[in-house]
Backbone bond lengths (Angstrom), bond angles and torsions (degrees), N, CA, C in turn:
res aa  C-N    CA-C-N  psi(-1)  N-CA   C-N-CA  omega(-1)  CA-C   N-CA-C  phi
1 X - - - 1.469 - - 1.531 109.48 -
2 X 1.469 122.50 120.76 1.464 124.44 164.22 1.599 113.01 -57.29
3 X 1.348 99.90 126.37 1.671 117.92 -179.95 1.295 109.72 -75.71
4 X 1.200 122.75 142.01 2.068 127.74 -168.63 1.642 82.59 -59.72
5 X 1.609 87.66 159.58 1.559 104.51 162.66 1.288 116.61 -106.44
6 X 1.527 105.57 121.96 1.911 93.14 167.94 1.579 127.71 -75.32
7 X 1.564 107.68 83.32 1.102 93.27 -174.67 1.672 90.11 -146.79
8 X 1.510 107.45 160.22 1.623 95.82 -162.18 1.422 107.98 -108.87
9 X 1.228 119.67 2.72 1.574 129.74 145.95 1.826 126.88 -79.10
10 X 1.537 104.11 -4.43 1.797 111.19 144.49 1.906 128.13 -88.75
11 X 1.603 96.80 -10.07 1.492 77.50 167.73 1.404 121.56 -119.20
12 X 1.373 111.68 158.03 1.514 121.62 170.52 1.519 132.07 -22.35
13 X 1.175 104.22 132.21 1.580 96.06 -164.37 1.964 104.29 -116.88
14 X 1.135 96.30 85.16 1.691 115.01 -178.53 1.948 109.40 -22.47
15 X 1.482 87.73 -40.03 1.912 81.56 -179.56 1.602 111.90 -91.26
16 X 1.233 110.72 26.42 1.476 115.35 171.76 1.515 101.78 -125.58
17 X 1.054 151.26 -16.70 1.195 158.72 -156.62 1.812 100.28 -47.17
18 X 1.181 111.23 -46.75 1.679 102.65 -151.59 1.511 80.87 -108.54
19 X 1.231 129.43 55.82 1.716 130.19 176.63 1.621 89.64 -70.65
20 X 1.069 123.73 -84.06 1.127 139.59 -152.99 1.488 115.58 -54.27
21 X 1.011 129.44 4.84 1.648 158.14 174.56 1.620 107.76 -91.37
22 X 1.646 120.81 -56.61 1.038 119.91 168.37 1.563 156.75 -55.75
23 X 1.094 137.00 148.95 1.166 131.12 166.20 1.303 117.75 -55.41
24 X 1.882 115.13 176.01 1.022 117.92 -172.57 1.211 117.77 -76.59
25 X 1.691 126.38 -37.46 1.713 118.90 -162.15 1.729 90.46 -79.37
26 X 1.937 116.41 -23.05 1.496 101.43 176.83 1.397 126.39 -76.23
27 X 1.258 124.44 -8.34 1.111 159.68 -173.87 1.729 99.60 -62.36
28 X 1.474 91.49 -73.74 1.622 115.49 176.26 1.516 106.74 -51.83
29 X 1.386 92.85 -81.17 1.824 106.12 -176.28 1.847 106.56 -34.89
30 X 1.524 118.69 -25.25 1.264 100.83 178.72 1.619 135.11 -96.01
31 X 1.258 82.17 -10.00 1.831 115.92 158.66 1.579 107.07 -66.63
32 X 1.560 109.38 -69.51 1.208 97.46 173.49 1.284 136.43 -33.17
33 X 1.462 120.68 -60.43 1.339 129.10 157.23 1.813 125.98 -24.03
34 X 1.415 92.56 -57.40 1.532 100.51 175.15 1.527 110.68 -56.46
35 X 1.615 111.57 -41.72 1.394 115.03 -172.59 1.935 116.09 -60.73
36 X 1.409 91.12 -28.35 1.502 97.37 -165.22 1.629 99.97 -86.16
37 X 1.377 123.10 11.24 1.395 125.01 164.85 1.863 118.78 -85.86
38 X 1.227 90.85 1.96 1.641 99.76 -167.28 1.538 107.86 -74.61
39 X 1.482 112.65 -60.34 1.327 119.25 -160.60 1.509 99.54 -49.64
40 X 1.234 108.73 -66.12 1.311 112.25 171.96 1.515 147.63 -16.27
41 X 1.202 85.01 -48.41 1.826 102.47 171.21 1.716 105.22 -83.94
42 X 1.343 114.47 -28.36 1.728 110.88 -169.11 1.598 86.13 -78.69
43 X 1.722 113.23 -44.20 2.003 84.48 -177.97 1.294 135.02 -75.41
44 X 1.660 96.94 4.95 1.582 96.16 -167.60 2.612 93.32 -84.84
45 X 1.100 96.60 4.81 1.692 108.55 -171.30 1.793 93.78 -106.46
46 X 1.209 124.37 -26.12 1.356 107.83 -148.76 1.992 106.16 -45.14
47 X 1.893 106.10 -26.14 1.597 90.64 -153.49 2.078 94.80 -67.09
48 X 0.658 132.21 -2.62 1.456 157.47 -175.77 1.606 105.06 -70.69
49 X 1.597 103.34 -71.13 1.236 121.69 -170.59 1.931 99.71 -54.55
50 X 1.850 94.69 -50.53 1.591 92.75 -161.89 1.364 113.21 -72.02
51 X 1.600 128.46 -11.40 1.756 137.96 151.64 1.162 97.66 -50.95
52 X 1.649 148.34 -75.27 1.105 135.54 -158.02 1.202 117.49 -56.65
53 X 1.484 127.71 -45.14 1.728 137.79 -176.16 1.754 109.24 -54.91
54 X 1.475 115.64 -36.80 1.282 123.89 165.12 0.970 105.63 -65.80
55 X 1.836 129.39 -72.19 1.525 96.61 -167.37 1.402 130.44 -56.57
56 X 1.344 105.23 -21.89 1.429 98.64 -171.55 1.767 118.02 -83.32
57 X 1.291 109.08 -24.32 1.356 112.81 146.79 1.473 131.76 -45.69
58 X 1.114 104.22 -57.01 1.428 119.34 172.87 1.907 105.22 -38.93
59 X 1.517 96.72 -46.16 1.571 94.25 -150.95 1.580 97.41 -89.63
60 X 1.159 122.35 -27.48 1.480 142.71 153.01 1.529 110.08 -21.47
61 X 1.149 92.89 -88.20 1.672 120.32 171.16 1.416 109.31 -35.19
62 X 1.622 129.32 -51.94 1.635 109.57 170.24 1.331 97.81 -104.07
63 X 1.190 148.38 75.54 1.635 153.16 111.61 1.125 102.73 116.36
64 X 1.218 111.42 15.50 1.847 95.84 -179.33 1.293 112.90 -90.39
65 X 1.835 136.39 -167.97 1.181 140.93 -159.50 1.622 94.88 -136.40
66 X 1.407 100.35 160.00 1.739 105.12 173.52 1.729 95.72 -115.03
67 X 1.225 119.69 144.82 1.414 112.16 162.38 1.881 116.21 -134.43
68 X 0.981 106.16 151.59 1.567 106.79 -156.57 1.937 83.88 -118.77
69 X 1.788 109.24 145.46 0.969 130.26 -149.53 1.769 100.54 -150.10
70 X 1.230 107.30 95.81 1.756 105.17 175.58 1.351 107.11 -147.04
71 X 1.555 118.66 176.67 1.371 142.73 128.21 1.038 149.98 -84.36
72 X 1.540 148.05 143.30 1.050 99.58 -177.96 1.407 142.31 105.46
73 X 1.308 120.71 -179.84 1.356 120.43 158.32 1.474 103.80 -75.62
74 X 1.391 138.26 -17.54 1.148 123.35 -169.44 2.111 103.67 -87.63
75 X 1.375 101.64 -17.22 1.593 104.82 -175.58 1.516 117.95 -100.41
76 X 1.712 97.15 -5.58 1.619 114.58 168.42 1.738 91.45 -72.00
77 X 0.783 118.06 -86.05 1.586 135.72 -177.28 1.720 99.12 -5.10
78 X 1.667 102.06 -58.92 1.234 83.82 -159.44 1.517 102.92 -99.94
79 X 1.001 130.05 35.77 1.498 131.77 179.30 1.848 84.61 -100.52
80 X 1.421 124.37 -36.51 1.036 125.28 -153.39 1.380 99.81 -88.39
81 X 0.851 120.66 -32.26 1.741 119.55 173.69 1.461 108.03 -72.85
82 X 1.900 120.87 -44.85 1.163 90.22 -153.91 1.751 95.20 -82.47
83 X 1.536 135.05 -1.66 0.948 143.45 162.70 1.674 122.55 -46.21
84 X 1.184 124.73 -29.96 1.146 145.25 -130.42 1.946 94.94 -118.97
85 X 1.583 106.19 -39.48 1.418 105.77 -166.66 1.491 112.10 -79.57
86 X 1.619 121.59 -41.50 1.491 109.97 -173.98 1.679 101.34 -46.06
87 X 1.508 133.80 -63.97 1.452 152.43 -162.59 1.950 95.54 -41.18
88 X 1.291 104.02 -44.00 1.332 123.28 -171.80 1.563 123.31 -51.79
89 X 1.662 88.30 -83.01 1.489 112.50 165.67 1.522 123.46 -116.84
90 X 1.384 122.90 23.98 1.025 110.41 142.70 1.670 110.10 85.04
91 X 1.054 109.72 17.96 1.711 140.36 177.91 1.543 117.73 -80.50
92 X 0.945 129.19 115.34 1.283 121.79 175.51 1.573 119.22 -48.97
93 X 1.291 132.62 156.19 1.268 142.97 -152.73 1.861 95.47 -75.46
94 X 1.112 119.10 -48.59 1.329 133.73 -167.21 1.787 111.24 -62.44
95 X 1.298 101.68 -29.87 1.459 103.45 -170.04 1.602 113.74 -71.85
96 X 1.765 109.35 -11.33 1.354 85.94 174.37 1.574 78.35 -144.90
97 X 1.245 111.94 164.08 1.688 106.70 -172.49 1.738 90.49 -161.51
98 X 1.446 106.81 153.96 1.225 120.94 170.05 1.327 123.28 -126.74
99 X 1.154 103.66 124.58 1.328 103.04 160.13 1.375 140.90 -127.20
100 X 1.725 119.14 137.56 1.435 114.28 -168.97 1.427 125.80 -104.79
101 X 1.213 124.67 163.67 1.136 102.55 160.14 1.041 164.65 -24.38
102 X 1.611 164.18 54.36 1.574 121.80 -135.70 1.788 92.05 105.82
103 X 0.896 135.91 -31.50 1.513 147.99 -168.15 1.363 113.90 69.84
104 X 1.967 108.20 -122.63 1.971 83.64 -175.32 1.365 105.76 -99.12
105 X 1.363 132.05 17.61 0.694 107.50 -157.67 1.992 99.96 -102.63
106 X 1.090 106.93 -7.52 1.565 127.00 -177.45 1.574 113.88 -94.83
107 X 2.103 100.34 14.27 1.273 107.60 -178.65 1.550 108.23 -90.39
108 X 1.641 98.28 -31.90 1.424 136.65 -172.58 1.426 113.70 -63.19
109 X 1.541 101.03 -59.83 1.444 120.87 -176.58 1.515 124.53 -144.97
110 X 0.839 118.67 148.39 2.043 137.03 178.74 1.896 98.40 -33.23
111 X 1.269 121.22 112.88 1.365 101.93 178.38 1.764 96.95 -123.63
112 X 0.934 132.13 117.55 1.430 146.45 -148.78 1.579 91.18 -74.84
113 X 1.596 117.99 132.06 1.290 129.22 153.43 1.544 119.28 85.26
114 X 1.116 110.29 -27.51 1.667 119.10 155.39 1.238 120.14 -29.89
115 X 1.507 123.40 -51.98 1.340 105.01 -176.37 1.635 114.11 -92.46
116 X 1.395 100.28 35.21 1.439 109.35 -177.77 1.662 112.13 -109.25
117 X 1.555 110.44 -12.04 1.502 143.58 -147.88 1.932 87.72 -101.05
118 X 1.644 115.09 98.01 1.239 107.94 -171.67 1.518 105.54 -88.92
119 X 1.293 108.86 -24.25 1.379 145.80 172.02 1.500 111.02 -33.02
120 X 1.438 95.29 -62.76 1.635 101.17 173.20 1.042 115.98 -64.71
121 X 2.149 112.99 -66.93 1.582 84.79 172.39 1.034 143.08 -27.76
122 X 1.593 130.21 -54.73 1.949 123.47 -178.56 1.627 91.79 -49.73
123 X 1.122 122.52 -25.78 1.431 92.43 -133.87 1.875 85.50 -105.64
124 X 0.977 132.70 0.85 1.569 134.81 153.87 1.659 105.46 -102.60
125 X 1.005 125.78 21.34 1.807 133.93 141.74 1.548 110.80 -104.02
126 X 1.168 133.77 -17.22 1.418 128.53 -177.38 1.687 105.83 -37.26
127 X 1.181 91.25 -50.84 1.856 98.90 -164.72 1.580 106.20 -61.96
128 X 0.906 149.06 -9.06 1.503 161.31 153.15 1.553 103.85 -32.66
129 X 1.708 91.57 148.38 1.773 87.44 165.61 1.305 92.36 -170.30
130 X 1.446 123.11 151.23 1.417 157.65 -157.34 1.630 103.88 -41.17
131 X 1.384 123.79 0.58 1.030 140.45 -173.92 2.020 121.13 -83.92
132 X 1.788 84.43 -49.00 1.493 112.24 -153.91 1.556 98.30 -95.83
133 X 1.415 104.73 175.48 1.423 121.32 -179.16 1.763 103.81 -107.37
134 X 1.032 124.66 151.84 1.509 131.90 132.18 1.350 114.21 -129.49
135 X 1.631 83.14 143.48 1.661 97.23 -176.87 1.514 114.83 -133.04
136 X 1.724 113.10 114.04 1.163 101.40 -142.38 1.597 101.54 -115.74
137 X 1.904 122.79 141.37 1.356 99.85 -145.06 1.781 87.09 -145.93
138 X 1.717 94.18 134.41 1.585 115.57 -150.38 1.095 113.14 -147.11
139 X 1.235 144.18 96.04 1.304 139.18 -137.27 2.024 95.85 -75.84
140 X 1.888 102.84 -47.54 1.090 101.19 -175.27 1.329 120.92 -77.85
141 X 1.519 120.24 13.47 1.387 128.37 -164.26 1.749 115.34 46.08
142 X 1.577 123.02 21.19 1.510 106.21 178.08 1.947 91.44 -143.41
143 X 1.505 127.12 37.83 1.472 110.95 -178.74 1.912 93.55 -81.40
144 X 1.407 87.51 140.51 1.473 90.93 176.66 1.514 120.49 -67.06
145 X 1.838 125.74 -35.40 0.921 112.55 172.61 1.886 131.11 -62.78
146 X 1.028 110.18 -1.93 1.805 132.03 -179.24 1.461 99.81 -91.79
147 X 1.565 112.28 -45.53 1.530 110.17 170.29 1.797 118.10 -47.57
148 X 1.660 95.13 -65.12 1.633 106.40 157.60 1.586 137.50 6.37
149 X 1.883 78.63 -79.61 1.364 104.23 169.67 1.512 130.35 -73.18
150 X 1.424 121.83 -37.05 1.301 107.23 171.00 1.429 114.02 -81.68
151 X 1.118 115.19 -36.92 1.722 103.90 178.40 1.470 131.41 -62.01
152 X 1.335 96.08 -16.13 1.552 108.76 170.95 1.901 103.99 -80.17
153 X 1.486 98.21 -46.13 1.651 110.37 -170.72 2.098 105.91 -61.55
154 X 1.179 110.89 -24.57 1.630 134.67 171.45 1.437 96.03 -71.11
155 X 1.332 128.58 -67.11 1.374 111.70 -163.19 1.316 100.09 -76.67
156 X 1.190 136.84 -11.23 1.893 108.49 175.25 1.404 99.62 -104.73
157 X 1.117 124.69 30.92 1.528 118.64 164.83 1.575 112.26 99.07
158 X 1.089 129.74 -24.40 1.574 133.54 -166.72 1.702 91.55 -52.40
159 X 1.265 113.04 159.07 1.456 125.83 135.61 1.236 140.16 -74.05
160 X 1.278 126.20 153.59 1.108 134.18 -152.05 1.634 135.19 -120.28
161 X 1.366 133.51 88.55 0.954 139.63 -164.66 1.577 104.46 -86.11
162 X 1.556 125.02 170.54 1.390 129.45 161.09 1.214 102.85 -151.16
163 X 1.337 141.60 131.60 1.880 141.99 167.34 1.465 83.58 -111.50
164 X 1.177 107.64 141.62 1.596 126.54 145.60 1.204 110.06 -147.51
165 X 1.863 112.78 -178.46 1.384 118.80 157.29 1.376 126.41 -105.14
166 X 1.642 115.13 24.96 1.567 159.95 177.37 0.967 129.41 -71.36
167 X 1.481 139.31 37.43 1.446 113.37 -178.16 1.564 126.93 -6.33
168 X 1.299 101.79 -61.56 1.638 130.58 -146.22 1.661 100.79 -112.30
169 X 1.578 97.45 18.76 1.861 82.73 173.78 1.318 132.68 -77.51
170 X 1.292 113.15 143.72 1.608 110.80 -161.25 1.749 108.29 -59.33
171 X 1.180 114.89 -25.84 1.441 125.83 177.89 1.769 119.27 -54.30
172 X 1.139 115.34 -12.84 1.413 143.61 178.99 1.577 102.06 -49.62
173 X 1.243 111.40 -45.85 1.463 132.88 -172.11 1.173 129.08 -61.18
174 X 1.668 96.73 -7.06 1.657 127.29 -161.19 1.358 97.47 -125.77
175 X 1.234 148.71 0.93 1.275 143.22 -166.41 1.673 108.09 -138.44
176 X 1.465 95.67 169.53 1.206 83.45 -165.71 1.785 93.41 -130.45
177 X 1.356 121.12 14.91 1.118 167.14 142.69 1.876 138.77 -115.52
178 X 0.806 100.20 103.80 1.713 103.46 -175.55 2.006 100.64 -98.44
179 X 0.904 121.76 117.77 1.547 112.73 154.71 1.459 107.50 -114.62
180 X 1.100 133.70 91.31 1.689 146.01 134.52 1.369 135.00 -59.73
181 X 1.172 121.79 103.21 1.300 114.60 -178.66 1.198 110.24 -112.26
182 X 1.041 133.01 159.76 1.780 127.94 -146.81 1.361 90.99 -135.28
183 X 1.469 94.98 90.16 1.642 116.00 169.77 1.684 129.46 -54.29
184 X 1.583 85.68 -35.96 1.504 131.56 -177.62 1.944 103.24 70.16
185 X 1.341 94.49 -150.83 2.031 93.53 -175.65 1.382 96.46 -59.27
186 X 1.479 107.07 160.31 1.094 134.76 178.84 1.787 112.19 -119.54
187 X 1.785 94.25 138.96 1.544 87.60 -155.73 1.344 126.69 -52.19
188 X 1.154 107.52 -36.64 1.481 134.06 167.78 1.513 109.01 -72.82
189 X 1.319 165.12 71.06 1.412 159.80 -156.81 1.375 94.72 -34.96
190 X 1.209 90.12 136.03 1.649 115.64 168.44 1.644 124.11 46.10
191 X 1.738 96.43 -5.61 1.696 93.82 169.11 1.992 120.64 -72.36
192 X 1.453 78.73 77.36 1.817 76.38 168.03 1.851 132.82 -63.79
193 X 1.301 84.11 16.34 1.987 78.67 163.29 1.579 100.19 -97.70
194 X 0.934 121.16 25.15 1.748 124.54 178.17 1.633 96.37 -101.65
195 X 1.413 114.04 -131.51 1.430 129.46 -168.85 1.290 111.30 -72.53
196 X 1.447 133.80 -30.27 1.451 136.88 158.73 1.913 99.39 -44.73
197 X 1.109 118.47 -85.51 1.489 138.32 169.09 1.275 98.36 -17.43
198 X 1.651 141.09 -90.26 1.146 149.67 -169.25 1.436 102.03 -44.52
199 X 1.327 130.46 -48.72 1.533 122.32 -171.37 1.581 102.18 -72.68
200 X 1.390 114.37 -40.21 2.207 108.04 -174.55 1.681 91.69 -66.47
201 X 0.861 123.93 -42.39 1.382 120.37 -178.32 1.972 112.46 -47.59
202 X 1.198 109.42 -57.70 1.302 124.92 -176.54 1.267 100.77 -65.85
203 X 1.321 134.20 -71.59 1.627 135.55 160.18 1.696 109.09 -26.10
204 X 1.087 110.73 -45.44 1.442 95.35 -175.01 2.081 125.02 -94.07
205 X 1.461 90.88 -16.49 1.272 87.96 162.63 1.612 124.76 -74.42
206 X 1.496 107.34 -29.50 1.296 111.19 173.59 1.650 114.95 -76.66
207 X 1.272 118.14 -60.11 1.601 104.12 156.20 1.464 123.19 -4.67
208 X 1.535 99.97 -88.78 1.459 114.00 -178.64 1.677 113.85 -30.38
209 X 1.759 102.92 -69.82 1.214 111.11 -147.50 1.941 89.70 -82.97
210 X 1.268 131.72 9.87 1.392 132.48 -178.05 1.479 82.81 -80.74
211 X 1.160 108.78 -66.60 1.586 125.37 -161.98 1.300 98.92 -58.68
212 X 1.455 147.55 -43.40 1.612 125.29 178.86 1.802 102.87 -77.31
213 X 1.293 120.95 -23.94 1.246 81.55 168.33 1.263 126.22 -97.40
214 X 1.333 141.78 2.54 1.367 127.00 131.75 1.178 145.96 -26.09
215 X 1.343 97.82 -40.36 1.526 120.90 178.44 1.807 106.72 -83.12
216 X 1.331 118.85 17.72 1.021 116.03 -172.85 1.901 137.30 60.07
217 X 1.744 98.95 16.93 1.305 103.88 -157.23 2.035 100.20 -82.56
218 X 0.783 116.37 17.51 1.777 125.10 -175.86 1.812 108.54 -142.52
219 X 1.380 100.14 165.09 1.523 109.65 170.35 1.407 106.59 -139.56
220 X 1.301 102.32 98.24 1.102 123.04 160.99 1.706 80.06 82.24
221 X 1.592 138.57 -168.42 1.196 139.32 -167.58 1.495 111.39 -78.45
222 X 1.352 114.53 46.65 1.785 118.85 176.35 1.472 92.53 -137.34
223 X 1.356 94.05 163.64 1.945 118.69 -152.80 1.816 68.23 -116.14
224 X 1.574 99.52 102.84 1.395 99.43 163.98 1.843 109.61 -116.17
225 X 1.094 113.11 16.69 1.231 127.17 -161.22 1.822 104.22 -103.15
226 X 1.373 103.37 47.78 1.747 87.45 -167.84 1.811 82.07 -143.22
227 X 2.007 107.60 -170.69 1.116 106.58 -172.20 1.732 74.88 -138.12
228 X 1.245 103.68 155.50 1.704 132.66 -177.96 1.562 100.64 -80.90
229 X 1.005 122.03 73.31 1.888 118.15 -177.17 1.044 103.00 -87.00
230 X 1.570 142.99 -27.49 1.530 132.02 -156.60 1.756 94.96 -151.63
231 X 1.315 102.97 -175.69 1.276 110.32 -170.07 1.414 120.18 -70.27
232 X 1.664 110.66 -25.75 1.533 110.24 -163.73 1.021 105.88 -93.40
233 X 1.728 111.78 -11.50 1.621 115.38 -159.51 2.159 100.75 -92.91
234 X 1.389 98.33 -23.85 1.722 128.39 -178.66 1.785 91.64 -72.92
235 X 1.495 120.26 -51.52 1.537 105.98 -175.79 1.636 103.11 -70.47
236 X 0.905 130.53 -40.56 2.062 143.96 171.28 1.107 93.27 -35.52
237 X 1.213 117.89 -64.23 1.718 124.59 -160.76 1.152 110.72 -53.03
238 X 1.819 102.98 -57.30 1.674 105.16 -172.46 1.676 115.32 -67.39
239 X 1.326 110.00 -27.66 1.444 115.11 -177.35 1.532 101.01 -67.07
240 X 1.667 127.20 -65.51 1.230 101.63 164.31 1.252 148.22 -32.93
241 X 1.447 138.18 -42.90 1.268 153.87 -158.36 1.681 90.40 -107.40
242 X 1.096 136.52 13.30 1.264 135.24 157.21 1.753 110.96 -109.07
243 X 1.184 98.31 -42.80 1.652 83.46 172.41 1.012 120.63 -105.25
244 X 1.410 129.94 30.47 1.252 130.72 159.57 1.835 115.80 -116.59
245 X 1.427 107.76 -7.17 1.348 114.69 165.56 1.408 110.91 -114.18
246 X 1.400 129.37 -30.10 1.715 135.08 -174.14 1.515 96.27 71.21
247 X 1.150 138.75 6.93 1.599 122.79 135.95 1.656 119.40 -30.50
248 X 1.456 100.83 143.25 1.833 95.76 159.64 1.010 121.47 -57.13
249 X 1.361 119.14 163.07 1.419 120.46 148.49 1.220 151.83 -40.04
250 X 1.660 99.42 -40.98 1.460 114.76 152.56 1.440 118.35 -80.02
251 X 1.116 140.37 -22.68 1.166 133.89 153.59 1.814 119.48 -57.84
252 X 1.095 117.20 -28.09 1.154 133.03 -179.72 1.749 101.28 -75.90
253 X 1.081 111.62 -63.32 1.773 121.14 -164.77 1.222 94.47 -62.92
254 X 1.262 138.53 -45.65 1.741 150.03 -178.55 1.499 92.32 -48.41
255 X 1.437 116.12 -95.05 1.627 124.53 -179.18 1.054 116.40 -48.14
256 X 1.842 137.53 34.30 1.418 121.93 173.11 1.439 80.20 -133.25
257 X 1.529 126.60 -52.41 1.315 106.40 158.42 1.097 134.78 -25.33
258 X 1.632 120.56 -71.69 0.924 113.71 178.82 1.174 145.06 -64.11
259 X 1.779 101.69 -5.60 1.529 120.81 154.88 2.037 121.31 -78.34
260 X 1.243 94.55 -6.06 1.686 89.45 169.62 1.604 87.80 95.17
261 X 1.131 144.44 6.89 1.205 129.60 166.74 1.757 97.79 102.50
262 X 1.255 117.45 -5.12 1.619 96.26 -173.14 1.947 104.94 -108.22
263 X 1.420 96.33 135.38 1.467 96.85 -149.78 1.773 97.85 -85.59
264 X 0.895 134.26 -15.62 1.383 137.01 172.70 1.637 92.03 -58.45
265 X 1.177 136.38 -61.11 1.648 116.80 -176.35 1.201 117.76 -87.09
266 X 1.547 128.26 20.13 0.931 151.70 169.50 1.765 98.41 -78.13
267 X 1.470 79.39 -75.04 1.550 91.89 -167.69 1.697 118.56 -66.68
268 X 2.083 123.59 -28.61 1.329 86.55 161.24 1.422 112.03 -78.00
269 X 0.934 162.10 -29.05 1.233 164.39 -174.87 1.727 100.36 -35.44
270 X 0.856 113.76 -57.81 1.436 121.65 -179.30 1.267 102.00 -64.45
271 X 1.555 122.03 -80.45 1.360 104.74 -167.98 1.494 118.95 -50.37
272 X 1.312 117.86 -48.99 1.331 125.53 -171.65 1.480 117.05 -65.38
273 X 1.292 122.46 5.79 1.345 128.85 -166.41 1.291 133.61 30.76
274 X 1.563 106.18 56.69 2.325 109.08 -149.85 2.117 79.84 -158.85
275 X 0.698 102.13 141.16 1.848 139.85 -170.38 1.453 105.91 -36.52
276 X 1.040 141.35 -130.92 1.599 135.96 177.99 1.316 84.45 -151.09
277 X 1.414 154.37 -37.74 1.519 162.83 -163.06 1.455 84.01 -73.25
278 X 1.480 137.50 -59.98 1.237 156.48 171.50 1.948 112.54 -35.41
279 X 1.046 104.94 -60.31 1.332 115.54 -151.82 1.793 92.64 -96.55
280 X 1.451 109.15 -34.33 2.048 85.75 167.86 1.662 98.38 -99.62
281 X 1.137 142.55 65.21 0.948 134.77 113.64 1.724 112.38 -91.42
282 X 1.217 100.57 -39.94 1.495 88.57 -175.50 1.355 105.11 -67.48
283 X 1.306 133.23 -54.65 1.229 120.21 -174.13 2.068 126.15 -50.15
284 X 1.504 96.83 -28.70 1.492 122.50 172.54 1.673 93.10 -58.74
285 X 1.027 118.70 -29.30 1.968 107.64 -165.76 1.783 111.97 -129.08
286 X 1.776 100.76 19.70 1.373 106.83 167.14 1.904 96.62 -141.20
287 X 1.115 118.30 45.15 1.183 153.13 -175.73 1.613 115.95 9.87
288 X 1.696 86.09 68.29 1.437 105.05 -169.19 1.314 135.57 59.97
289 X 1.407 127.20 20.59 0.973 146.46 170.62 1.533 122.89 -87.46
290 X 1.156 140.14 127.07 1.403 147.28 -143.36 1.889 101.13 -76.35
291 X 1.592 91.43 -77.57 1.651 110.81 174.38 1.905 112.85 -50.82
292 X 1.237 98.20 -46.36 1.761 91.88 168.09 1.543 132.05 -35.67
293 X 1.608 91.67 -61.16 1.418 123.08 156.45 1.345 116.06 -30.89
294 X 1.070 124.62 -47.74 1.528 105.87 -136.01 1.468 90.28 -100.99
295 X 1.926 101.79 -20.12 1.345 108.35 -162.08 1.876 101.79 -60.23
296 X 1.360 105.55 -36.43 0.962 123.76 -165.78 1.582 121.15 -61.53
297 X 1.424 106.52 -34.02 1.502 121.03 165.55 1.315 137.54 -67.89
298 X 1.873 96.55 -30.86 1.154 113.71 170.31 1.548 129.09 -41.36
């Protein structure tokens, strides 16, 4: 006989009960409701959330890697974030990597029993070292392949993250950070691509994007951390470096050229009023960081 799960996205959720009775906008409207329970529970975790964004900064910052560890909807999530950041900030592909269960092909489609395989996890953390992060993400806080991975990622030294939608997940034991936010039942039982899903999502965009701007990857709330390759990314550029200096436009399109397309020496150049030859050296020796830079010119 399978033993209950303690997890509060396996039990019944009393204000969903008569779903299947309803119409469509009630249908919606009662989802909605459920949805608007999310934020809530992720802020009642943030002091949690904001420990993890440091360490992983921290480990960032002297050369290490973050790696993300799921099943699932919980290993879709993070394939999708760490997918999402080179385009973003301008990070090399390697610095944050995901991996899922089942590999890619269980990104695509349902691959039965994989995230049951603890085996694999260690054994897609092997490559880790005392440097790096794993952060391992489980809606019910107990999939064995997430177990896998951090306990393997623990014995070679990595640090240790955990996301769930778990207070009380047994996986806790493995981290050296837990963020749980207690989604509670899910309208649908146990379908965690609902409010489980929506909260790792929210947790993990803030993670991520906490951690690039620490790392200095923005100025002030603009993604100045990218290169102008195509046309739409060349109008981005100029719109940034215009409203963050109040230069023209043509003054703007001139100095990004003449910066090679990369808008960080675009942009001290502008503020700092000193050449583009000028402004990536400084940025080259305040380690690409915008505000470092500029401090430096000052």
């Amino acid at each position: 006989m399978t033993e209950p799960v303690d997890a509060p996205t396996e039990t019944r959720n009393p204000r969903t009960a008569e779903i299947d009775r309803l119409s469509a906008i009630e249908i919606v409207r009662l989802l909605n409701e459920e949805d608007a329970l999310v934020p809530g529970a992720v802020a009642a975790v943030l002091p949690e959330l904001a420990k993890a964004v440091e360490i992983v900064a921290e480990r960032l910052r002297a050369g290490g890697t973050m790696h993300y560890f799921g099943a699932g909807t919980s290993g879709r999530l993070g394939a999708l974030d760490a997918a999402e950041l080179p385009p973003t900030f301008a990070v090399p592909k390697t610095l944050v990597v995901a991996h899922h269960a089942g590999g890619t092909t269980a990104l695509r489609e349902a691959v039965e029993n994989v995230e049951d395989d603890e085996a694999s996890g260690a054994a897609d953390a092997a490559g880790l070292t005392a440097a790096d992060v794993a952060v391992g993400i489980a809606a019910s806080g107990r999939t064995p392949y997430v177990r896998g991975a951090l306990a393997k990622a623990r014995e070679l030294g990595a640090a240790t993250i955990l996301v769930t939608a778990n207070p009380r997940a047994p996986l806790a034991a493995h981290a050296d950070v837990h963020i749980g936010p207690d989604t509670g039942p899910e309208a649908i039982a146990g379908s965690t691509r609902l409010k489980a899903g929506t909260a790792t999502k929210l947790v993990l965009n803030s993670l991520s994007t906490a951690v690039m701007v620490l790392l200095g990857r923005t100025y002030s709330n603009l993604m100045v951390h990218m290169l102008a390759t195509n046309e739409k990314l060349r109008g981005r550029s100029v719109r940034i470096l215009a409203e963050a200096s109040g230069a023209s436009f043509e003054t703007c399109e001139r100095t990004l050229a003449d910066a090679g397309g990369d808008v960080r020496v675009a942009l001290v150049a502008l503020l700092a009023g000193v050449g583009t030859p000028e402004a990536s050296d400084a940025l080259a020796s305040a380690d690409g960081t915008v505000r470092a830079a500029l401090a430096k010119l000052a």
